[in-house]
BAGUNU-711895 format. One record per residue (C-alpha): z, y, x; residue number from 0; chain; residue in three letters. Coordinates in steps of 0.02 Angstrom, whole numbers. Example, Ala and Ser with C-alpha at 12.3 -4.5 7.8 and 13.67 -1.06 7.14 Angstrom:
BEGIN
390  -225  615  0  A  ala;
357  -53  684  1  A  ser;
END
This chain:
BEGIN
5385  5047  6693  0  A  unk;
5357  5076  6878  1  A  unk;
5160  5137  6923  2  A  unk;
5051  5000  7015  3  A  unk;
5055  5021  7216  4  A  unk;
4924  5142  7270  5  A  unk;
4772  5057  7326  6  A  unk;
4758  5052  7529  7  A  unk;
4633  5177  7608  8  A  unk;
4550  5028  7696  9  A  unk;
4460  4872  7669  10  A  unk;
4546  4771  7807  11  A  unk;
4654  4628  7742  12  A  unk;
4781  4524  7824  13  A  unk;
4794  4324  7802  14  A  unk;
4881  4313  7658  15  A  unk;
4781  4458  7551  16  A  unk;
4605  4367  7633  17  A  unk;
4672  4171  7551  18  A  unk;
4737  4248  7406  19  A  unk;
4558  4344  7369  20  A  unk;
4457  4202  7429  21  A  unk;
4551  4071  7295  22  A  unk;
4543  4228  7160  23  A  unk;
4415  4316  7069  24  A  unk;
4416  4477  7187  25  A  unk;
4483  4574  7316  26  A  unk;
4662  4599  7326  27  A  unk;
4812  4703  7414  28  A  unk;
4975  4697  7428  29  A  unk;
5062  4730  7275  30  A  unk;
4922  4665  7176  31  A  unk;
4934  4535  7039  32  A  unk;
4820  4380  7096  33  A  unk;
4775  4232  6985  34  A  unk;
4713  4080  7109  35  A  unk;
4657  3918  7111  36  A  unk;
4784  3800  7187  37  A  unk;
4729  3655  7315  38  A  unk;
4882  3554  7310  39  A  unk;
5032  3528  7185  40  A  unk;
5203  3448  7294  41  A  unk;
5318  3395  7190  42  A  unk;
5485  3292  7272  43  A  unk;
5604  3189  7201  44  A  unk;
5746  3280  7182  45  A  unk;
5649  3383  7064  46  A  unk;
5519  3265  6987  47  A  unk;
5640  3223  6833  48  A  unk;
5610  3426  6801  49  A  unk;
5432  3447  6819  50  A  unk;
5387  3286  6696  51  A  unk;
5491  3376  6568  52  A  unk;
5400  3542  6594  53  A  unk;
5238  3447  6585  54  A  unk;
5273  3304  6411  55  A  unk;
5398  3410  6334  56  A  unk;
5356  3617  6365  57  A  unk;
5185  3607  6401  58  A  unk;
5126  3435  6304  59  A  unk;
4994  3428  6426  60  A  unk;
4955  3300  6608  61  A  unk;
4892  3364  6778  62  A  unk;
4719  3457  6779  63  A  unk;
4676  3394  6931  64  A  unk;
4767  3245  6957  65  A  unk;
4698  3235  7134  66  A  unk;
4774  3408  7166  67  A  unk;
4941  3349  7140  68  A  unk;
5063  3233  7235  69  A  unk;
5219  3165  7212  70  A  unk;
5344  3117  7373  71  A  unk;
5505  3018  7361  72  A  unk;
5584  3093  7525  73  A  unk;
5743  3204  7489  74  A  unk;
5865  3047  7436  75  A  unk;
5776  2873  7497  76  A  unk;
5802  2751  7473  77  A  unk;
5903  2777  7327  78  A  unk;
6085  2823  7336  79  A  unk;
6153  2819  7151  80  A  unk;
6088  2734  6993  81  A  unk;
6072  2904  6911  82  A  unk;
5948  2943  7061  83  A  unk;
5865  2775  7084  84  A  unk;
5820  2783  6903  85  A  unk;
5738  2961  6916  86  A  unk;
5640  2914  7042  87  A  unk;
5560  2743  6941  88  A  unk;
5515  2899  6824  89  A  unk;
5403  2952  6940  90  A  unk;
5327  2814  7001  91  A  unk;
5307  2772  6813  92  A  unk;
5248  2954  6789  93  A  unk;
5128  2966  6952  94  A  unk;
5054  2771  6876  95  A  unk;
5004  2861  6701  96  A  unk;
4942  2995  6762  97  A  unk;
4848  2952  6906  98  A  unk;
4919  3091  7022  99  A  unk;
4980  3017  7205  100  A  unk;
5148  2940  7245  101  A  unk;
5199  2934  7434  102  A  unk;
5348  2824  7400  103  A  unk;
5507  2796  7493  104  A  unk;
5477  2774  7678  105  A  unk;
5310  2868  7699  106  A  unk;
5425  2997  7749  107  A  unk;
5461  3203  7721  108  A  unk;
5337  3291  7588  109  A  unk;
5269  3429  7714  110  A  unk;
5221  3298  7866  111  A  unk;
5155  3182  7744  112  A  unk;
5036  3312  7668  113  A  unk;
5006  3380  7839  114  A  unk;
4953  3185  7901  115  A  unk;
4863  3152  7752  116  A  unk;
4749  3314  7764  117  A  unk;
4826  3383  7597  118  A  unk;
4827  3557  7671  119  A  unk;
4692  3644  7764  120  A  unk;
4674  3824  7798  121  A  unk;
4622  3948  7656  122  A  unk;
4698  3825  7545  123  A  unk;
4846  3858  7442  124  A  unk;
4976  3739  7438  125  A  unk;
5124  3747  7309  126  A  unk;
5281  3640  7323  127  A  unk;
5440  3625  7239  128  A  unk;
5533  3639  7394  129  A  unk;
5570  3815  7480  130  A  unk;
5503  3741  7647  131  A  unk;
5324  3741  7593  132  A  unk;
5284  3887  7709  133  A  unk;
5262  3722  7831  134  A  unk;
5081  3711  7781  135  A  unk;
5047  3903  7865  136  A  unk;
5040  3813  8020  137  A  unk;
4874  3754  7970  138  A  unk;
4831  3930  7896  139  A  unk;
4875  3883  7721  140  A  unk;
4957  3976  7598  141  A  unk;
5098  3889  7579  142  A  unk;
5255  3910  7482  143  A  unk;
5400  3870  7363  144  A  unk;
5421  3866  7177  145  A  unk;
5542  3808  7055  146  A  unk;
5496  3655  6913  147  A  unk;
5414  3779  6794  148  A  unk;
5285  3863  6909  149  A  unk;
5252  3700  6970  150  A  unk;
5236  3601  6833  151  A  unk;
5114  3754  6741  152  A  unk;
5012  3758  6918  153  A  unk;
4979  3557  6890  154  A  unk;
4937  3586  6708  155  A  unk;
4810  3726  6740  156  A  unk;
4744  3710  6914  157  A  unk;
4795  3887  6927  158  A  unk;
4931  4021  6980  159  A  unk;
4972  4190  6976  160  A  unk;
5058  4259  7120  161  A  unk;
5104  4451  7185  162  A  unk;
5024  4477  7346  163  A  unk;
5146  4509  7496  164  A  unk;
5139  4624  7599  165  A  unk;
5136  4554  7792  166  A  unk;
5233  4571  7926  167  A  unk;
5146  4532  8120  168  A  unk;
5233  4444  8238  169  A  unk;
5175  4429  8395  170  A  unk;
5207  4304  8526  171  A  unk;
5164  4353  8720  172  A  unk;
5207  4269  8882  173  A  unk;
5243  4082  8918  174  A  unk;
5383  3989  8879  175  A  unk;
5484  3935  9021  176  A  unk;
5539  3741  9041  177  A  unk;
5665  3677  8934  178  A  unk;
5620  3808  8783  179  A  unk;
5544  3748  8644  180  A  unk;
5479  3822  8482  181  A  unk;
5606  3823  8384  182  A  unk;
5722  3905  8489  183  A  unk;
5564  4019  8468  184  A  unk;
5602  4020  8293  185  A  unk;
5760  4034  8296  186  A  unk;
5751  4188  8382  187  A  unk;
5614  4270  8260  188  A  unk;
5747  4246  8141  189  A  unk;
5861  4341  8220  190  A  unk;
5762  4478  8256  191  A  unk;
5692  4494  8059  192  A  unk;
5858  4444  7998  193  A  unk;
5904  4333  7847  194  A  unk;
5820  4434  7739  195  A  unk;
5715  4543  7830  196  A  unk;
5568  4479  7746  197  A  unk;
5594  4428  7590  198  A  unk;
5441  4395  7472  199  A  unk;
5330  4448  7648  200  A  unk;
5207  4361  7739  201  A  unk;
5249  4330  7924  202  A  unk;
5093  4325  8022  203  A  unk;
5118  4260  8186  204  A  unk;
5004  4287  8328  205  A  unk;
5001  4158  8444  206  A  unk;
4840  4148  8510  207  A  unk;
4809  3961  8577  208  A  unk;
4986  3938  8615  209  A  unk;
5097  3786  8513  210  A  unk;
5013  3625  8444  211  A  unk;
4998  3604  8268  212  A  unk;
5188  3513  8259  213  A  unk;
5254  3660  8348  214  A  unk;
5151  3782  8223  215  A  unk;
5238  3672  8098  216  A  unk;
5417  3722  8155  217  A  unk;
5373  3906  8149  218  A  unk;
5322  3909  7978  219  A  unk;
5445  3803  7923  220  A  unk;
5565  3920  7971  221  A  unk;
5498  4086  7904  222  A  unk;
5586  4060  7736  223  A  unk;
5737  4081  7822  224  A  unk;
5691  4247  7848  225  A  unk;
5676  4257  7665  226  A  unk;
5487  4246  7666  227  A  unk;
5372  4200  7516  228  A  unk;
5246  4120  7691  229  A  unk;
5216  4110  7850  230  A  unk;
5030  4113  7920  231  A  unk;
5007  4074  8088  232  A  unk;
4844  4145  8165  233  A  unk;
4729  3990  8179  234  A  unk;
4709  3949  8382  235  A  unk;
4734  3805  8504  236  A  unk;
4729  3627  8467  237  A  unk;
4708  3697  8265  238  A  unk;
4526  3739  8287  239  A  unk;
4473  3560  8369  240  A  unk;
4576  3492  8223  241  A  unk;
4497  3569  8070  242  A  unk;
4336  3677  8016  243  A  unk;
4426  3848  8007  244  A  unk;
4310  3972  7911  245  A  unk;
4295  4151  7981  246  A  unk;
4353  4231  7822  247  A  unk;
4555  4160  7853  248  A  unk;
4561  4257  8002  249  A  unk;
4657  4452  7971  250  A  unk;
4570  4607  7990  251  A  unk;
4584  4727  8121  252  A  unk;
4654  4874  8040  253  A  unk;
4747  4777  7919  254  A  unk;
4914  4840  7854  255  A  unk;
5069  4775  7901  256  A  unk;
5250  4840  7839  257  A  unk;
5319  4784  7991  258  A  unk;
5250  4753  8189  259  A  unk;
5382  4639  8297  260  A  unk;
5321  4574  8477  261  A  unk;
5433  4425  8545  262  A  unk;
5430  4376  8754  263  A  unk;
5422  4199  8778  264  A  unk;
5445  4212  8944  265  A  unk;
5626  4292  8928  266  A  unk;
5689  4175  8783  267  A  unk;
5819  4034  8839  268  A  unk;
5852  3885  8730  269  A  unk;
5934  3976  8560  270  A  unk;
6065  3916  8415  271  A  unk;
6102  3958  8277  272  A  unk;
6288  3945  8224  273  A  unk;
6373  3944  8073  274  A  unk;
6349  4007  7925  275  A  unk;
6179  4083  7916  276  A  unk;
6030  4046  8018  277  A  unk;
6010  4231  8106  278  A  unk;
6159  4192  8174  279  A  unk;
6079  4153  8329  280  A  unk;
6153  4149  8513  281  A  unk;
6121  4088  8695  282  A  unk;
6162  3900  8689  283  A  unk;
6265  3949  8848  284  A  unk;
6368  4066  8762  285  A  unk;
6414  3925  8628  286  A  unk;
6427  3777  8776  287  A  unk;
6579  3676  8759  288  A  unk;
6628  3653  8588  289  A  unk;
6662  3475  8531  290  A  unk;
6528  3376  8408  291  A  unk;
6551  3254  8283  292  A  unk;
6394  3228  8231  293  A  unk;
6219  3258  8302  294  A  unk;
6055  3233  8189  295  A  unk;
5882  3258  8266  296  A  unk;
5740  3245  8119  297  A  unk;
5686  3350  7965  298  A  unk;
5537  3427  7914  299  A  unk;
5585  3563  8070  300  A  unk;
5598  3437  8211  301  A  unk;
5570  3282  8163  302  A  unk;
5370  3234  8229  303  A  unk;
5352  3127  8382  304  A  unk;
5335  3255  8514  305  A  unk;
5516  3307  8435  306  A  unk;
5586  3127  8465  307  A  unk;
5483  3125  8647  308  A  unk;
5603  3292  8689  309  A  unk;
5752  3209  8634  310  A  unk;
5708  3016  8715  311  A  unk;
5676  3121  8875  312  A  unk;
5874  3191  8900  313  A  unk;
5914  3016  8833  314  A  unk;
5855  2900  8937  315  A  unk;
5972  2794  9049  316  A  unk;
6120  2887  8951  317  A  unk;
6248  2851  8824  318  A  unk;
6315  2957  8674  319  A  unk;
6456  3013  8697  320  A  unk;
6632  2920  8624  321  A  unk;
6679  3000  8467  322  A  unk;
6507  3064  8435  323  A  unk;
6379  2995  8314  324  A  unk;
6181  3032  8338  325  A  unk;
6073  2994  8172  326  A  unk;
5869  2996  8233  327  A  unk;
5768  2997  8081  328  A  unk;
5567  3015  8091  329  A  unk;
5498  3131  7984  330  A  unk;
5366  3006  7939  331  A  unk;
5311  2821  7924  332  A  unk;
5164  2880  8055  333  A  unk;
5303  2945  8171  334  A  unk;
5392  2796  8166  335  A  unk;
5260  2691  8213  336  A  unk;
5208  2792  8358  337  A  unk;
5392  2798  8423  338  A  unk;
5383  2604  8393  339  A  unk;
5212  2581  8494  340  A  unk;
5282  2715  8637  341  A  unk;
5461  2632  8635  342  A  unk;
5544  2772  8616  343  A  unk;
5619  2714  8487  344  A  unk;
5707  2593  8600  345  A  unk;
5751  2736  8719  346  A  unk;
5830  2820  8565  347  A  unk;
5934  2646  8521  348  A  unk;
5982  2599  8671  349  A  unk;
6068  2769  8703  350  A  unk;
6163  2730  8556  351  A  unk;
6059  2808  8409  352  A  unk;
6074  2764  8228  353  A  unk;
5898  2747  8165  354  A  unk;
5864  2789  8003  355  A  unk;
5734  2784  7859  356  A  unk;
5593  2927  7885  357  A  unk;
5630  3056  7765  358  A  unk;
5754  3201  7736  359  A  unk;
5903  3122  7771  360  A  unk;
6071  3204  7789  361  A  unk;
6011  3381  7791  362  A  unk;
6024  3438  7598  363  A  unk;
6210  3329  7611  364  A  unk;
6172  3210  7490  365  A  unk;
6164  3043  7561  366  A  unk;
6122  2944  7755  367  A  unk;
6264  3030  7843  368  A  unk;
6384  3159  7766  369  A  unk;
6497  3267  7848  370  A  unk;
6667  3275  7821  371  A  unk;
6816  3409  7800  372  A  unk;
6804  3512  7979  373  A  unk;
6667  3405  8058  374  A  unk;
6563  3497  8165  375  A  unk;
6367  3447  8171  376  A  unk;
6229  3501  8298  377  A  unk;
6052  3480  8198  378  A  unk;
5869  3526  8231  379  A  unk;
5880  3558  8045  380  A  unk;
5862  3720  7951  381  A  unk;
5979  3784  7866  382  A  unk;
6166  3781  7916  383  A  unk;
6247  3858  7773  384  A  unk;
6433  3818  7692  385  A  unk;
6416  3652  7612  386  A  unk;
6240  3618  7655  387  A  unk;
6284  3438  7736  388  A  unk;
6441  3385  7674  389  A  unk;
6592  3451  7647  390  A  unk;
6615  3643  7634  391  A  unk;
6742  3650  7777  392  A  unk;
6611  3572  7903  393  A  unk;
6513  3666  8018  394  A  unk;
6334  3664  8085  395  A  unk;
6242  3718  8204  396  A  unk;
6044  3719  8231  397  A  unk;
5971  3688  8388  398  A  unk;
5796  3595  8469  399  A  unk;
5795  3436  8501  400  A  unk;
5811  3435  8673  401  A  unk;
5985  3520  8650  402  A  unk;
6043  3411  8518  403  A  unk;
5997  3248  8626  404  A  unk;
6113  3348  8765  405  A  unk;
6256  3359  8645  406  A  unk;
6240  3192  8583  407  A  unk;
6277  3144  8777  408  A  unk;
6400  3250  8807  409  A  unk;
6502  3254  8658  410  A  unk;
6506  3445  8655  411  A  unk;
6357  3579  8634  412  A  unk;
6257  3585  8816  413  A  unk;
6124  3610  8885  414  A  unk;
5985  3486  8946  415  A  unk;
6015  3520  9109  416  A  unk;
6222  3470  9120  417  A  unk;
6168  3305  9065  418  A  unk;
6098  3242  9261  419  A  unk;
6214  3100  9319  420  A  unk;
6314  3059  9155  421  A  unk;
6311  2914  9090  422  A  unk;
6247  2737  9127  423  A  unk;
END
């Protein structure tokens, strides 16, 4: 049996160790062993059937807190098979008995729900059964993924038990130039950590005020893709008129940190990432040309209003492209409305857009859009590995918004800017 990590000769904590102490019953490190209280359980479809077994037949027991624990119908709605149509009256039927929340098909995806509904705030600690969870660090939240067991004994007790991460620091300076967004921003954090260059870390990002709580959203979203257990971005900005931040979330100076990376906006251009991993990341410019099939703008990455707003503004007055399909789907009931109210919804349709119910959509490959044998796909998505949305022989690439609406016009990967004069 290995000997427990040497205690650190100082007192300074970063985010992670300060919410993981503050929800526990003392002070703890990196490499330490912490039992906390958990704010919110997430449980989503595709794995309810899972967690009410863990919970009736394993454990015998209901949800503590039933207030603490919601259930969201997002990954496959509505429905797309019998077998799934009837897992999900489960948990309706489940989320009735119990008295825990149901945010049924339409509200849209789990993590922008939760965000709209003020189920994660910072210093809380926010489990979900879906490795995107790190979402809720935008809001300074301990957010992160966990299979049906760990979920379903977090509901049960109220509790967890989690190792500590150590942290990594990533720090943002400059200004991002026009047409660069933040996920190209994350896109190229990823490349620079790699695909597993932090695995079971904390990324702490720096950003002072810089990036509204949507873009904040789209950076922690994406730090699992770096392999990390969560990503905590430094309260700032728009986030402190937004919510009462306590001192206590903020990290130490001093604190220790396996790993110091510093990222120039002001040099970054608009980034993709191509097939098959996401740190596969390139110029846009350097992948301009090749010809789309598909183009989806949405997901739990990029699919909030100011995301459609990016992609209405390269598509207005202009007309996908022949032999190219564009699928739009808000990432939530609330963005929907607001794209109704704005009309850029009708921007979106009248370019030729195929609108489709707010939730996940295409991007795990299960239903809403497919692709097939040698398809390629531009997405603001987040993952692009073999098989992820379709068939295995398709290829995707992840861009912003702003670049997908380009390709969508085009018919081949471009750039914002080549889209001036084409079209109606």
């Amino acid at each position: 049996m290995s000997s427990p990590s040497p205690r650190p000769q100082t007192t300074a904590q970063t985010m992670a160790e300060k919410i993981l102490s503050q929800r526990g019953d003392r002070a703890v490190y990196a490499g330490d062993l912490a039992v906390v209280e958990v704010d919110q359980v997430m449980v989503v479809d595709s794995i309810a059937q899972s967690f009410i077994e863990r919970m009736e037949r394993d454990l015998g027991a209901v949800p503590k807190f039933p207030e603490r624990v919601s259930i969201v119908i997002d990954h496959v709605a509505p429905a797309s098979t019998v077998s799934v149509a009837q897992a999900q009256k489960e948990a309706r039927e489940y989320a009735a008995q119990t008295g825990v929340r149901l945010f049924d098909v339409g509200r849209g995806i789990c993590h922008q729900v939760l965000m709209e509904e003020g189920l994660a705030r910072p210093g809380w600690i926010v489990l979900g059964s879906d490795s995107h969870s790190t979402t809720y660090g935008a809001v300074a939240a301990f957010g992160t993924g966990m299979g049906a067991t760990d979920i379903a004994l977090a509901a049960a007790s109220g509790k967890t038990w989690l190792k500590v991460p150590e942290s990594v620091k990533v720090t943002f300076v400059g200004d991002l130039r026009d047409g660069v967004s933040a996920k190209d921003v994350a896109l190229e954090m990823i490349r620079v950590l790699g695909a597993d260059g932090a695995t079971y870390q904390s990324i702490e990002m720096h950003a002072g005020g810089r990036f509204s709580r949507g873009e904040r959203m789209t950076l922690a979203n994406l730090c699992v893709e770096a392999g990390a257990k969560v990503g905590l971005v430094v309260p700032g900005g728009e986030i402190l008129d937004m919510y009462d931040v306590p001192q206590w979330v903020y990290p130490d100076p001093g604190a220790i940190y396996v790993q110091q990376v510093e990222i120039d906006l002001s040099a970054l251009n608009p980034r993709m990432s191509a097939p098959n991993e996401v740190d596969n990341v390139h110029d846009v410019s350097e992948l301009r040309g090749l010809r789309v099939d598909q183009v989806f703008i949405g997901t739990c990455t990029n699919g909030r209003i100011e995301d459609l707003h990016e992609a209405a503004a390269v598509l207005r007055g202009q007309k996908v492209a022949p032999g190219t399909r564009l699928l739009v789907i808000p990432a939530s009931s609330q963005v929907m409305e607001q794209a109704m109210e704005d009309g850029t919804l009708l921007t979106l349709q009248r370019a030729g857009a195929v609108l489709g119910t707010p939730g996940c959509g295409p991007c795990m490959g299960r239903h809403q859009g497919v692709l097939a044998p040698g398809e390629v796909c531009v997405s603001t998505s987040n993952r692009n590995f073999i098989g992820r949305m379709g068939d295995k022989d398709a290829r995707i690439y992840l861009a912003s918004p702003a670049v997908a609406a380009a390709t969508a016009v085009m018919g081949k990967i471009a750039l914002p800017g080549d889209v001036v004069g084409v079209g109606a």
